[in-house]
C-alpha positions as a Markdown table, in Angstrom:
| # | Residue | x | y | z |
|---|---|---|---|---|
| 1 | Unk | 99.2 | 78.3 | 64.6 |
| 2 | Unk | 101.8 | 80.0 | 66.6 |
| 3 | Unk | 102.9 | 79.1 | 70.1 |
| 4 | Unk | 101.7 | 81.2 | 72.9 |
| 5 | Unk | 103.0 | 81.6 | 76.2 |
| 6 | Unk | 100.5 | 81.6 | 79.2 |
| 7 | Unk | 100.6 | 84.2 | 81.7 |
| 8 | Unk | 98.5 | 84.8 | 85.4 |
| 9 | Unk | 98.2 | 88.7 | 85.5 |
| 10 | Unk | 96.9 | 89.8 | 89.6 |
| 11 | Unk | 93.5 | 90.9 | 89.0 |
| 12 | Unk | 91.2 | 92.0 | 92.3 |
| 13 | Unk | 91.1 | 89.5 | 94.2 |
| 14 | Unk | 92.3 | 87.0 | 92.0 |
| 15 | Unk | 94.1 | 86.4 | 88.8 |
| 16 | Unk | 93.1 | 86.4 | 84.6 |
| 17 | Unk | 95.2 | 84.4 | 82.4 |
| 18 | Unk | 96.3 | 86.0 | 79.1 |
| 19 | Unk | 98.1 | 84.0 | 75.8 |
| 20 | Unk | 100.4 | 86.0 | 74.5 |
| 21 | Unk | 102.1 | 85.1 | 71.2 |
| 22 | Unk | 105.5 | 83.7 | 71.8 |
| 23 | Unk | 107.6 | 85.1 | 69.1 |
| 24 | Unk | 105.7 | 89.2 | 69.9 |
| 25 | Unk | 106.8 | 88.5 | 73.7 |
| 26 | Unk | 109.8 | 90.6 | 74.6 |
| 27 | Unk | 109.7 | 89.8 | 78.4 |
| 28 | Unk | 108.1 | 89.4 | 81.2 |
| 29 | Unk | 109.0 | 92.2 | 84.1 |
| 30 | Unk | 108.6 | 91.6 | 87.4 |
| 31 | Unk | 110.4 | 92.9 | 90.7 |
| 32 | Unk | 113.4 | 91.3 | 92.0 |
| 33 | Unk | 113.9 | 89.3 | 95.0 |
| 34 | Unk | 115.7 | 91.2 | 97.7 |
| 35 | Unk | 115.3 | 88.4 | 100.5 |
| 36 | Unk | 115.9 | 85.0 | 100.7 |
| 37 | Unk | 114.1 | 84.5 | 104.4 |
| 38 | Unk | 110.5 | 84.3 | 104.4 |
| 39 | Unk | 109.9 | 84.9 | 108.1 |
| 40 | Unk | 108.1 | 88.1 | 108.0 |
| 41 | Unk | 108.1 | 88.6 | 111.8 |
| 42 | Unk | 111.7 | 88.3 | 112.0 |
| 43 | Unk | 112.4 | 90.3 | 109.5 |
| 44 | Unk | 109.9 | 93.5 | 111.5 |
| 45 | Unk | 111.4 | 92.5 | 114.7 |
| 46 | Unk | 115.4 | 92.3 | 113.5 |
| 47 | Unk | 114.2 | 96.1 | 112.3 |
| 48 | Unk | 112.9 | 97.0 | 115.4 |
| 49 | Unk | 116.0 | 95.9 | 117.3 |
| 50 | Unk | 118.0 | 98.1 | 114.8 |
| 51 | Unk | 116.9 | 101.0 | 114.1 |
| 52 | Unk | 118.6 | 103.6 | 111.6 |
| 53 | Unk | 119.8 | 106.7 | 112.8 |
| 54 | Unk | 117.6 | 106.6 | 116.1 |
| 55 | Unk | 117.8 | 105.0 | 119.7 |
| 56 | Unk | 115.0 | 101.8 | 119.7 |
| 57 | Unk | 111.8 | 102.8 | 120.1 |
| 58 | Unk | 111.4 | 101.5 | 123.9 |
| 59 | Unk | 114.1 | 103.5 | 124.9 |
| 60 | Unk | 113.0 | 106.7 | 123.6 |
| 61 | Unk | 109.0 | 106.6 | 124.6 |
| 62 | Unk | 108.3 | 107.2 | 128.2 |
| 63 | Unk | 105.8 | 106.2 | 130.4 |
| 64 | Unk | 102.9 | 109.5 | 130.0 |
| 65 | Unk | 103.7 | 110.0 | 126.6 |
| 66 | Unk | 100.5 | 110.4 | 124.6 |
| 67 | Unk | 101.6 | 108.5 | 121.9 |
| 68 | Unk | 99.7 | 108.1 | 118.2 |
| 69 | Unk | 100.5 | 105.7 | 115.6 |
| 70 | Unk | 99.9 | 106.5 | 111.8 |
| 71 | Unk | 99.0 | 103.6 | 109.3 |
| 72 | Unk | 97.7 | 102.9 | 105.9 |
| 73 | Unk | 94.3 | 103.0 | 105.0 |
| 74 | Unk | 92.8 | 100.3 | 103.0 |
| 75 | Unk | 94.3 | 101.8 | 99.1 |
| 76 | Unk | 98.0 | 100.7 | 100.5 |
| 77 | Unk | 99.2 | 97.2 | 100.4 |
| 78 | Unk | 100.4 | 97.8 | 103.8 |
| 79 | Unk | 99.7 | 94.9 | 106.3 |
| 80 | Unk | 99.1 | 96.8 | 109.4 |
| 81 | Unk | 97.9 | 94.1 | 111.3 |
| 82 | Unk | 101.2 | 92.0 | 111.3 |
| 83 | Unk | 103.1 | 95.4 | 111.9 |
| 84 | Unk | 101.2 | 96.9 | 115.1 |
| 85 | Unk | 101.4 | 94.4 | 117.7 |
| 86 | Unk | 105.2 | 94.7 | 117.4 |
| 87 | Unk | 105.2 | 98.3 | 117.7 |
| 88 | Unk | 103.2 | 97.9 | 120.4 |
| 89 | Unk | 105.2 | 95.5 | 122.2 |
| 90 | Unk | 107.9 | 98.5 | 122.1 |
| 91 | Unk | 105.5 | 100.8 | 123.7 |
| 92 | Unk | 104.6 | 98.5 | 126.7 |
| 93 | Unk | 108.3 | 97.5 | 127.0 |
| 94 | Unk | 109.0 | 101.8 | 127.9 |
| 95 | Unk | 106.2 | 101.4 | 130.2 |
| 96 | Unk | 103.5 | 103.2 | 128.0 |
| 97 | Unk | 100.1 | 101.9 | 128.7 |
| 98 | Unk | 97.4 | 101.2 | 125.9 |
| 99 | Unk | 95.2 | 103.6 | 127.2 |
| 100 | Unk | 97.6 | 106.6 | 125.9 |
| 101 | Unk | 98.0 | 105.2 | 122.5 |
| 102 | Unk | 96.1 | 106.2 | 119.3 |
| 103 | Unk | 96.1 | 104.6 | 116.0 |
| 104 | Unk | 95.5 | 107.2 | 112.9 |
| 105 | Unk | 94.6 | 105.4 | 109.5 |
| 106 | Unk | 96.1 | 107.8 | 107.4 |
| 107 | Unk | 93.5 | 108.2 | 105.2 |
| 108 | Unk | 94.3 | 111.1 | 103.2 |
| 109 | Unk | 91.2 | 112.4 | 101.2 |
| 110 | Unk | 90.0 | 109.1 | 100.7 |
| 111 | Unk | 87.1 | 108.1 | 102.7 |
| 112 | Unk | 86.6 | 106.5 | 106.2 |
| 113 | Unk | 87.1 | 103.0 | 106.5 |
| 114 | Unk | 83.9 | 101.3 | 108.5 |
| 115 | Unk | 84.7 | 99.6 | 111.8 |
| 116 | Unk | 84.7 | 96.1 | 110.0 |
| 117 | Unk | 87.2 | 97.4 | 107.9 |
| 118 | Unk | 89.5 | 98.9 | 110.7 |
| 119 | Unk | 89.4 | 95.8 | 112.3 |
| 120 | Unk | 90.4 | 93.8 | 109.5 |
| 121 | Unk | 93.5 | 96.2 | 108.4 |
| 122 | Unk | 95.0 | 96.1 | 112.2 |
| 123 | Unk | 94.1 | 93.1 | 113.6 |
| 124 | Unk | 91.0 | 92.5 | 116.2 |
| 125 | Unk | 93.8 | 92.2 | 119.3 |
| 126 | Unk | 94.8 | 95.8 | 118.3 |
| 127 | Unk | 91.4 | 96.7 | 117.3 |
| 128 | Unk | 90.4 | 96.0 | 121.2 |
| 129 | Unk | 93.3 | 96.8 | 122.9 |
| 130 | Unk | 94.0 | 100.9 | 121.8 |
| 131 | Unk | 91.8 | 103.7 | 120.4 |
| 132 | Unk | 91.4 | 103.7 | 116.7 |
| 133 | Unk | 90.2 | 106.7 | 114.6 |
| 134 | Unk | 90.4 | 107.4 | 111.0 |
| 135 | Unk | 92.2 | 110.5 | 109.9 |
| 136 | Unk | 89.4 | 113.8 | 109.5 |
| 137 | Unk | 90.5 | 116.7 | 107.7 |
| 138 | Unk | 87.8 | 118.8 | 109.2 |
| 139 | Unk | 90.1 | 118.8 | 112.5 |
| 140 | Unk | 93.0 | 119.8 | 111.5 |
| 141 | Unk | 95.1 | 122.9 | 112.9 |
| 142 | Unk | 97.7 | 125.3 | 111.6 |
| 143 | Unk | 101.3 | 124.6 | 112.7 |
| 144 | Unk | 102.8 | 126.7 | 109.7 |
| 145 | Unk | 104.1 | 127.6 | 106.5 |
| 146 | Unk | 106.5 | 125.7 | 104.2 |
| 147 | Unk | 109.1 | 128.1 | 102.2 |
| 148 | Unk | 107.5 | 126.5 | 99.1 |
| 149 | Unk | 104.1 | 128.6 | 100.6 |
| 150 | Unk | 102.0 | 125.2 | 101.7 |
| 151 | Unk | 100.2 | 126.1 | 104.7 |
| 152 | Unk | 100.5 | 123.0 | 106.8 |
| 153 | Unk | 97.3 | 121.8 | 108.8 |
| 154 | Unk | 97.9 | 118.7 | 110.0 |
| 155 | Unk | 95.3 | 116.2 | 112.2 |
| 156 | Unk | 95.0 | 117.7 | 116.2 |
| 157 | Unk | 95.7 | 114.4 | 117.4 |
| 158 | Unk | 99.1 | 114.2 | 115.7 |
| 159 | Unk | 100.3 | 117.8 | 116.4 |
| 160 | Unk | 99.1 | 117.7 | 120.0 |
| 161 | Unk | 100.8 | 113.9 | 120.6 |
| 162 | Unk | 103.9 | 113.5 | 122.8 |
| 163 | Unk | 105.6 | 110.7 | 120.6 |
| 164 | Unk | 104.7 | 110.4 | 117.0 |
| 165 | Unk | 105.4 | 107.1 | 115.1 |
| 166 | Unk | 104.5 | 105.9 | 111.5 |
| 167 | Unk | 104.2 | 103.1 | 109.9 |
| 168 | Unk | 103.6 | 102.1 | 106.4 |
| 169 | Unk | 105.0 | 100.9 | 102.9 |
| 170 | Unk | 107.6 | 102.1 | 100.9 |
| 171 | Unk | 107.0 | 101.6 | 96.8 |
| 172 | Unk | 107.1 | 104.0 | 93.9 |
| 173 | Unk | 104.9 | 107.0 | 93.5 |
| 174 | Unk | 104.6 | 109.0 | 90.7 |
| 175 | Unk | 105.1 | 112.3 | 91.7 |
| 176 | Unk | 106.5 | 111.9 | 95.3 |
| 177 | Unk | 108.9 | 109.8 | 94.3 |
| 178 | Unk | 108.3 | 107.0 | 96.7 |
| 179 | Unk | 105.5 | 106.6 | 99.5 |
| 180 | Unk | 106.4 | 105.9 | 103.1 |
| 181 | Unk | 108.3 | 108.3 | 105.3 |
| 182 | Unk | 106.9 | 111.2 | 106.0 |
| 183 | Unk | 104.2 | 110.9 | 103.8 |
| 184 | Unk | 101.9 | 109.2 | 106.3 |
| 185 | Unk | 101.4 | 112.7 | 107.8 |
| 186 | Unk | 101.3 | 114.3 | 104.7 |
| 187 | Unk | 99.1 | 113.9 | 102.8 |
| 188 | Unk | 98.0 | 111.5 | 105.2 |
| 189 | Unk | 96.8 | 113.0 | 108.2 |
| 190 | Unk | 96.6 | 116.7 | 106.6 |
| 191 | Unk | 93.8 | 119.1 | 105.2 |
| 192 | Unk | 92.5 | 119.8 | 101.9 |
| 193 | Unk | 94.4 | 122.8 | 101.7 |
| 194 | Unk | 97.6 | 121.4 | 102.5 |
| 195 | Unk | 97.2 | 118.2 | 100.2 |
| 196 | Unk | 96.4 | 120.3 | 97.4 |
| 197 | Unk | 99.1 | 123.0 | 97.9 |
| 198 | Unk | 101.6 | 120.3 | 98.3 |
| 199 | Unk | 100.2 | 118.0 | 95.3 |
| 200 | Unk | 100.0 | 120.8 | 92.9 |
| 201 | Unk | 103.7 | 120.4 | 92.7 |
| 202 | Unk | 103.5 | 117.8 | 90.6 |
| 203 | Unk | 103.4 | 119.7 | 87.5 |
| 204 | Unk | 107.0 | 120.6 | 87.8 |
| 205 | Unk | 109.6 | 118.0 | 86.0 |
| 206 | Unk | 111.2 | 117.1 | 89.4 |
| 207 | Unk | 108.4 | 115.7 | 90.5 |
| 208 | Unk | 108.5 | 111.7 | 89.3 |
| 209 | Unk | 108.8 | 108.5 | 90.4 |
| 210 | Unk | 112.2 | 107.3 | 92.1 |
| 211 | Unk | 113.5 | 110.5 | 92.9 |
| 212 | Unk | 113.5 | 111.7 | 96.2 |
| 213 | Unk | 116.3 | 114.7 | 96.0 |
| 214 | Unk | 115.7 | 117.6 | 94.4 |
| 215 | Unk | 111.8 | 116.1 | 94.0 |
| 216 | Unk | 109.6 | 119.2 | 95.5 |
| 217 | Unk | 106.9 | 117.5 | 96.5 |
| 218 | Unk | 108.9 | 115.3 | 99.0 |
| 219 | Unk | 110.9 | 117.6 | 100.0 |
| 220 | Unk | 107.6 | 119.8 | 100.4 |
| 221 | Unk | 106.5 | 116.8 | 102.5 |
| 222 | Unk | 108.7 | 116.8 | 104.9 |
| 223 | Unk | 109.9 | 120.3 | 105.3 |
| 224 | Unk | 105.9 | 120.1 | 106.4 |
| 225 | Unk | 106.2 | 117.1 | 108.9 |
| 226 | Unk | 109.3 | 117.8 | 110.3 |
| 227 | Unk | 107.6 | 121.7 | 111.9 |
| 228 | Unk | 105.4 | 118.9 | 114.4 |
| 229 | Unk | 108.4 | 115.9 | 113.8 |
| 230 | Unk | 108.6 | 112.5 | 113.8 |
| 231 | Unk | 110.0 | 110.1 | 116.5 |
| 232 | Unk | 109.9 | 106.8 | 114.9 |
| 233 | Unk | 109.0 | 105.2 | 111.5 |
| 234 | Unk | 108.8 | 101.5 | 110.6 |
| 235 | Unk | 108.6 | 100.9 | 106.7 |
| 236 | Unk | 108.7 | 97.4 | 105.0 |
| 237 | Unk | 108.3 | 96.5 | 101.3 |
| 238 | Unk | 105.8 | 94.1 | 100.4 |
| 239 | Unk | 105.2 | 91.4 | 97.4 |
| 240 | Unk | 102.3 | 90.4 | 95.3 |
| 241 | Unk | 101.4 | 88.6 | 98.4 |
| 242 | Unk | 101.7 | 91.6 | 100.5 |
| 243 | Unk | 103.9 | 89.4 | 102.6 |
| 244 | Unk | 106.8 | 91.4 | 103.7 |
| 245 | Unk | 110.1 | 90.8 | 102.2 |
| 246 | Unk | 112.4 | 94.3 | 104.1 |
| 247 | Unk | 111.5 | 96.5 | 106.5 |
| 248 | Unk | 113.6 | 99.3 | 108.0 |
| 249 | Unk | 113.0 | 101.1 | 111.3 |
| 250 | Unk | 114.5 | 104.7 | 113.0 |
| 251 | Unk | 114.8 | 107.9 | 112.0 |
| 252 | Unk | 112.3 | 109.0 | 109.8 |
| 253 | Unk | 114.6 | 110.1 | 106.7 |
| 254 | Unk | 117.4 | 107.6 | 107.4 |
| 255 | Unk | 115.2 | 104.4 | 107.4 |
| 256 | Unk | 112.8 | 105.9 | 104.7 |
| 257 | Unk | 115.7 | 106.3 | 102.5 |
| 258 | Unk | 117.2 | 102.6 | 103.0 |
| 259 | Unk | 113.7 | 101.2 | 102.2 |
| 260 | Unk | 113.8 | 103.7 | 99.2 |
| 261 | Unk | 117.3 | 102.2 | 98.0 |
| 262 | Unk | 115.7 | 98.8 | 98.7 |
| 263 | Unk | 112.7 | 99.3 | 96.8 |
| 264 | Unk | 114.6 | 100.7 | 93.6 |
| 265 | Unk | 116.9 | 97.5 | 93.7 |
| 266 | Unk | 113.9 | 95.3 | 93.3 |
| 267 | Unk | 111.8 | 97.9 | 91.0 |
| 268 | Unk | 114.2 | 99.6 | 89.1 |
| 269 | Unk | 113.6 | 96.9 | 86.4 |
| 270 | Unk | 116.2 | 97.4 | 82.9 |
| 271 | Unk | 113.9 | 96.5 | 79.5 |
| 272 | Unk | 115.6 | 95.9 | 76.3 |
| 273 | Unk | 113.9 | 99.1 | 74.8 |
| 274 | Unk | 110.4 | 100.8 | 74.5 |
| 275 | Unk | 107.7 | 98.3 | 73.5 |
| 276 | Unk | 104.9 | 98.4 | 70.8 |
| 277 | Unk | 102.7 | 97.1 | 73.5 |
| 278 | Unk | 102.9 | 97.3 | 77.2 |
| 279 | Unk | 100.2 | 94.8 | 79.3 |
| 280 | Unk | 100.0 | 95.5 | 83.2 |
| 281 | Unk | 98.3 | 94.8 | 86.1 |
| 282 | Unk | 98.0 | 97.4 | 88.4 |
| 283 | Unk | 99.2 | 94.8 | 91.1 |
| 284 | Unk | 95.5 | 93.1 | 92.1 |
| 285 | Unk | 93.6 | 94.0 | 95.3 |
| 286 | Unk | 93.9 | 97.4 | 96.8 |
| 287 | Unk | 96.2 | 98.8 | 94.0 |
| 288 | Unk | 93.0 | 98.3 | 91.7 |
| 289 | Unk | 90.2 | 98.8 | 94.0 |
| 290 | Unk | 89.6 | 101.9 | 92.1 |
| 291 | Unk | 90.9 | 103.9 | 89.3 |
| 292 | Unk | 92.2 | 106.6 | 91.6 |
| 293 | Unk | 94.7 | 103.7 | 92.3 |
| 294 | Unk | 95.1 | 101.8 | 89.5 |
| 295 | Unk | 96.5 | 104.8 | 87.5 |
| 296 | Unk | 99.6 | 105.1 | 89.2 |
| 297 | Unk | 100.7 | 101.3 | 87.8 |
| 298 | Unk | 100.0 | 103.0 | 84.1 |
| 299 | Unk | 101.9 | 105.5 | 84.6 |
| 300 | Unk | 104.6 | 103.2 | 85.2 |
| 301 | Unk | 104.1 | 101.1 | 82.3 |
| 302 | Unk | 104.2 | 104.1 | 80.5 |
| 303 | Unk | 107.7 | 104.2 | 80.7 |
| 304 | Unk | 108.3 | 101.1 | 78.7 |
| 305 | Unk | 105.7 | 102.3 | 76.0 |
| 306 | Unk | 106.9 | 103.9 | 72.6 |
| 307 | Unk | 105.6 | 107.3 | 70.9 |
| 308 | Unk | 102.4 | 106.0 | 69.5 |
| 309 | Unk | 101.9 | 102.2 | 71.0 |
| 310 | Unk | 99.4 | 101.0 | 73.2 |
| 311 | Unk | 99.1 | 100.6 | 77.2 |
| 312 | Unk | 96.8 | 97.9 | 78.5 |
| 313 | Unk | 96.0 | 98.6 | 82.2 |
| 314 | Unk | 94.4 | 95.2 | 84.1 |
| 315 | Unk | 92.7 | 96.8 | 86.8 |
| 316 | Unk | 89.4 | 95.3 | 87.8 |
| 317 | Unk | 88.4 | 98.6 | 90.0 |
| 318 | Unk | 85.2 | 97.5 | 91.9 |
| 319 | Unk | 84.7 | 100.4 | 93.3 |
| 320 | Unk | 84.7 | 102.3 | 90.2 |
| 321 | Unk | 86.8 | 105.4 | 89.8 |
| 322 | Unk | 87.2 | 106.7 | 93.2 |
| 323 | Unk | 87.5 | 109.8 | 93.5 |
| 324 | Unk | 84.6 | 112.5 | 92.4 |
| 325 | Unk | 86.8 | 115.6 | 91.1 |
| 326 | Unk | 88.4 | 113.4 | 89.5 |
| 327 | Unk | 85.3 | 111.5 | 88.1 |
| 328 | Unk | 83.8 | 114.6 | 86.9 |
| 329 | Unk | 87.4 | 115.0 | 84.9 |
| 330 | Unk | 87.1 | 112.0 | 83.4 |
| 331 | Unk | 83.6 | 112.6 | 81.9 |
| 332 | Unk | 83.1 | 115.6 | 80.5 |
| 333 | Unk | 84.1 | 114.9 | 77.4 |
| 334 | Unk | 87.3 | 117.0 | 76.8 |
| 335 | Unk | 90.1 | 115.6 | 75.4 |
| 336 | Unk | 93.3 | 114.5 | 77.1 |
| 337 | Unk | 94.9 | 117.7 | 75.7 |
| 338 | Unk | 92.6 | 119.4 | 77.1 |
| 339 | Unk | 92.8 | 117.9 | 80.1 |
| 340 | Unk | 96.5 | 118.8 | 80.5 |
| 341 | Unk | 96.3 | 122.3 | 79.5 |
| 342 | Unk | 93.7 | 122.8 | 82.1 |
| 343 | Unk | 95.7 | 120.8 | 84.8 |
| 344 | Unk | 98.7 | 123.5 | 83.6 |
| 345 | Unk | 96.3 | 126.6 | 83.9 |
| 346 | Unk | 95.1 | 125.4 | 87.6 |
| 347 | Unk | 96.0 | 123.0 | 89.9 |
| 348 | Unk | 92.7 | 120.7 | 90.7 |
| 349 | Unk | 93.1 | 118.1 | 93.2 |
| 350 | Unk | 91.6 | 115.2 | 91.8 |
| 351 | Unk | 92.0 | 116.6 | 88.4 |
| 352 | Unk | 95.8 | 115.6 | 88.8 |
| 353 | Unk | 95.1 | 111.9 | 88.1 |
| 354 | Unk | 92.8 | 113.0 | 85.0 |
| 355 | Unk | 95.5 | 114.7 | 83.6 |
| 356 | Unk | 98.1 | 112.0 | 84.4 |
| 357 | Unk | 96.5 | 109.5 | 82.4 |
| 358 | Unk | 95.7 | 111.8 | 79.8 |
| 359 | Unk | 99.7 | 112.3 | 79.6 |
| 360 | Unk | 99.9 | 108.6 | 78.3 |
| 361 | Unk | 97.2 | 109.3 | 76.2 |
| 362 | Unk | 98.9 | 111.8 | 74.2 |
| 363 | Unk | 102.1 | 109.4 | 73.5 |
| 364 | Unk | 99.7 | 106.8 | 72.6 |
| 365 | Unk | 96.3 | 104.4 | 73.0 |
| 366 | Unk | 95.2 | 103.6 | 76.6 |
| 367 | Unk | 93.2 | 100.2 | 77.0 |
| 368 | Unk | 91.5 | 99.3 | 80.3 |
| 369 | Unk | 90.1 | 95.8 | 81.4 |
| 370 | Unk | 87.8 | 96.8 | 83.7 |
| 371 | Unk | 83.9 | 95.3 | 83.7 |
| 372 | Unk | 83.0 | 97.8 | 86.7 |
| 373 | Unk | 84.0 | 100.4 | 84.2 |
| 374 | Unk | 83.1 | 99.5 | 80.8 |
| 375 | Unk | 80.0 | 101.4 | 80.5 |
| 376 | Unk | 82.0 | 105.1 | 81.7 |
| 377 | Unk | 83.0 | 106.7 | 78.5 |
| 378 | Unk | 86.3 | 108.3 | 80.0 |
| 379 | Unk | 88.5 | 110.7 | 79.0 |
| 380 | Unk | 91.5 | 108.9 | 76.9 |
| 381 | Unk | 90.5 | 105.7 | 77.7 |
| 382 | Unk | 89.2 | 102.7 | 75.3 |
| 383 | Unk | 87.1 | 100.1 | 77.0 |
| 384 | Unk | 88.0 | 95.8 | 76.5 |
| 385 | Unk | 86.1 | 93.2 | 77.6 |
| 386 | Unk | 88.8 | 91.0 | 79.2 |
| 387 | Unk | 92.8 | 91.3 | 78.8 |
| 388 | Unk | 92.9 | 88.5 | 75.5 |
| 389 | Unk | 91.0 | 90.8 | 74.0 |
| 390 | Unk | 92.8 | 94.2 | 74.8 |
| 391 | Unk | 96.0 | 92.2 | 73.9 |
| 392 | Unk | 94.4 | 90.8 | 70.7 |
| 393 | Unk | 92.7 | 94.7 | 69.6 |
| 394 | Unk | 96.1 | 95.6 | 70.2 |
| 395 | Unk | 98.2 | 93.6 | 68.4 |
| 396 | Unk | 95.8 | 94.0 | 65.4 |
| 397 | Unk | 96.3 | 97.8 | 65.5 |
| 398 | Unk | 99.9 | 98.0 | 65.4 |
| 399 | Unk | 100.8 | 95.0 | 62.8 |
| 400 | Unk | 102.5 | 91.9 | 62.8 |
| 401 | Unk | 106.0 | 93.3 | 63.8 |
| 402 | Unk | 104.5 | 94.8 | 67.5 |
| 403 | Unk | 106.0 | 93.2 | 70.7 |
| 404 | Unk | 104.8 | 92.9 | 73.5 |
| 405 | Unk | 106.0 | 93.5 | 76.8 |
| 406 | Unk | 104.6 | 92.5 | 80.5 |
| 407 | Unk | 104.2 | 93.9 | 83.6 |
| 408 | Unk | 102.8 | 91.6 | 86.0 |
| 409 | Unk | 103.4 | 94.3 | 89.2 |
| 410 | Unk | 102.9 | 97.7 | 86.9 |
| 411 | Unk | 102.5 | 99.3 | 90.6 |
| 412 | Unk | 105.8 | 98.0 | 91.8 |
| 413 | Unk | 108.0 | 98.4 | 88.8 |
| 414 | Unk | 109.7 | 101.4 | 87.1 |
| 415 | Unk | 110.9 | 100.3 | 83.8 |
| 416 | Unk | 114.6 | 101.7 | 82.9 |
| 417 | Unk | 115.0 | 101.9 | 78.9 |
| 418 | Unk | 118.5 | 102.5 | 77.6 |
| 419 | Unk | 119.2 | 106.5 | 77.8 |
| 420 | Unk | 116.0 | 107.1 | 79.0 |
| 421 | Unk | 115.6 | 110.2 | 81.2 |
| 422 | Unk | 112.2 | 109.6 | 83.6 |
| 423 | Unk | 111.2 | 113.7 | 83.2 |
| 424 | Unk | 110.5 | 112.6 | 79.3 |
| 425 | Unk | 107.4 | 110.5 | 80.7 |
| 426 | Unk | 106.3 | 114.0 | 82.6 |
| 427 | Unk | 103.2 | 116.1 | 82.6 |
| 428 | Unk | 105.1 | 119.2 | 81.2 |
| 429 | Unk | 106.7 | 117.1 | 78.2 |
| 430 | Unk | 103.4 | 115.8 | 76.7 |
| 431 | Unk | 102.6 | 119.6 | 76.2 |
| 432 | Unk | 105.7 | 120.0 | 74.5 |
């Protein structure tokens, strides 16, 4: 019997431990260390204290400012709760009491998050101490037009505040390039509209993961923002753990773009070549909570994947797909072809992630371990009991020469093959 090598993929809450055959094993991929402290409130406050491209955020608040706060809802990885209090103690250090400050959870189009919830993502001290309201994109207003034609409606209690700040984390997205930035107004505290106008960017081969210039949707983004502005941002990059290992503070470009160079030094991961077999975990809790999610960490596996091998996305998903445009996508029995030409024909909001996965459909198979899932016949999508047995079906299928290649942090990792250009991995080139 051959030797196997034991691995602990993230998985919810916890972890699933998968034997992978040692001599199929090509490597295991995970992101780099870009730290060696591990005091995480020293790291926020040394940010804080030096701020990129802008004055501290004490010294530019003012005692009468109506001041809001945007965070990260409970999907992001962001730990809000060790992040406020120090913004905070900025505010009360111009003078700005914690009667005039709000805190936004940037919840996009996702749904509210219950007061339990709130409390738990920032902290009960903050929770007590300063209004807290989730995001509603029935109040939005108008504050313009974007020369790429997105009308931008953006939350009233972010366009009408004196002092805007964000905070949030910065990791790779799929179409926007990175998250963070401006991106915790838009889509974050913005209307259906807007989101969709700006999302149905995507399509176009600019749009991937890691690429900020020339990207139109970020540079949709915050063309959009920038009409209202932001003051302040503070953005950190987070581990497995979600402990933070960088954060960056100031201007809202210049810092977002250092904790964009910081995240692609730990991500930017180079593999050996495309793999017969790529198994990732979308990351563990809340990068699997859902599908919705969980399919940004296959589309970065993807990129390690050859023409016509398999993709096995760990990704527990309790609370099942997430999303119910995109739900209806997923089961209505068309096939991921389909799916794409109808994605191509007319921008659906929700439909986007339908038609993302069925992109990695078309360049091979697409295996998810998912129990809360298993019984949804979906759309490009083969169901497995557990991983061993996804990694087992797989290795079967593809013959005793496949290899296999790991991605512990699929939501934190963009794979860099030899000569390989990301735009081949996009939408437009699975139609092709």
């Amino acid at each position: 019997m051959s030797a196997t090598t034991s691995l602990r993929l993230p998985y919810g809450r916890g972890h699933t431990v998968v034997q992978v055959p040692s001599d199929r094993l090509v490597g295991v991929f995970s992101p780099r260390d870009v730290t060696e402290s591990h005091d995480q409130e020293a790291r926020v406050r040394h940010a804080l204290e030096h701020p990129l491209g802008q004055k501290r955020l004490r010294d530019i608040a003012r005692p009468g400012h109506k001041v809001v706060i945007v965070t990260s809802d409970a999907t992001r990885p962001c730990p809000s709760h060790l992040l406020l209090p120090h913004v905070l103690a900025e505010l009360s250090a111009a003078g700005v009491p914690d009667a005039d400050i709000t805190v936004v959870i940037a919840l996009g189009l996702h749904r509210n998050m219950s007061e339990g919830e709130l409390e738990q993502a920032i902290g009960r001290d903050v929770f007590r101490r300063v209004r807290v309201i989730n995001h509603d994109p029935g109040r939005t207003v108008r504050v313009g037009v974007t020369t790429r034609g997105t009308p931008v409606e953006l939350l009233r209690d972010v366009v009408e505040a004196d002092l805007r700040v964000c905070v949030g984390n910065v990791e790779f997205h799929y179409f926007a390039g990175y998250s963070g930035g401006a991106k915790a107004i838009l889509p974050g505290c913005a209307s259906l509209a807007t989101v969709t106008a700006n999302h149905a960017m995507m399509v176009r081969p600019e749009a991937v993961g890691g690429q900020n210039e020339g990207n139109p949707v970020r540079e949709d983004i915050e063309e959009a923002v920038a009409m209202i502005g932001v003051d302040f941002v503070l953005n950190v990059l987070v581990d497995a753990e979600h402990r933070v290992v960088a954060a960056v503070a100031g201007d809202v470009t210049a810092a977002h773009r250092r904790a964009c160079d910081l995240v692609s030094e730990r991500g930017k991961v180079a593999i050996p070549g495309l793999a017969d077999v790529v198994l990732a975990s979308a990351g563990g809790h809340p990068k699997d909570v859902n599908l919705y999610q969980a399919q940004k960490a296959l589309d970065n596996a993807a990129c390690a994947m050859r023409p016509g091998g398999i993709c096995i996305l760990v990704a527990e998903c309790p609370e099942g797909i997430g999303n119910r445009t995109f739900e209806e996508w997923m089961t209505q029995g068309r096939t991921p072809e389909e799916l794409l030409h109808s994605i191509q024909r007319q921008f659906v909001l929700g439909g986007h992630k339908a038609a993302a996965i069925a992109k990695v459909a078309c360049r091979g198979r697409v295996f998810l371990v998912s129990p809360a899932l298993s019984a949804r016949a979906l759309a490009g999508i083969e169901h497995c009991a557990d991983a061993q047995v996804a990694l087992d079906a797989a290795l079967a299928a593809l013959g005793p020469q496949a290899k296999v290649l790991v991605l512990p942090e699929a939501g934190s990792v963009l794979p860099q093959a030899p000569g390989r250009d990301m735009r081949c991995c996009h939408i437009s080139s699975a139609l092709s």
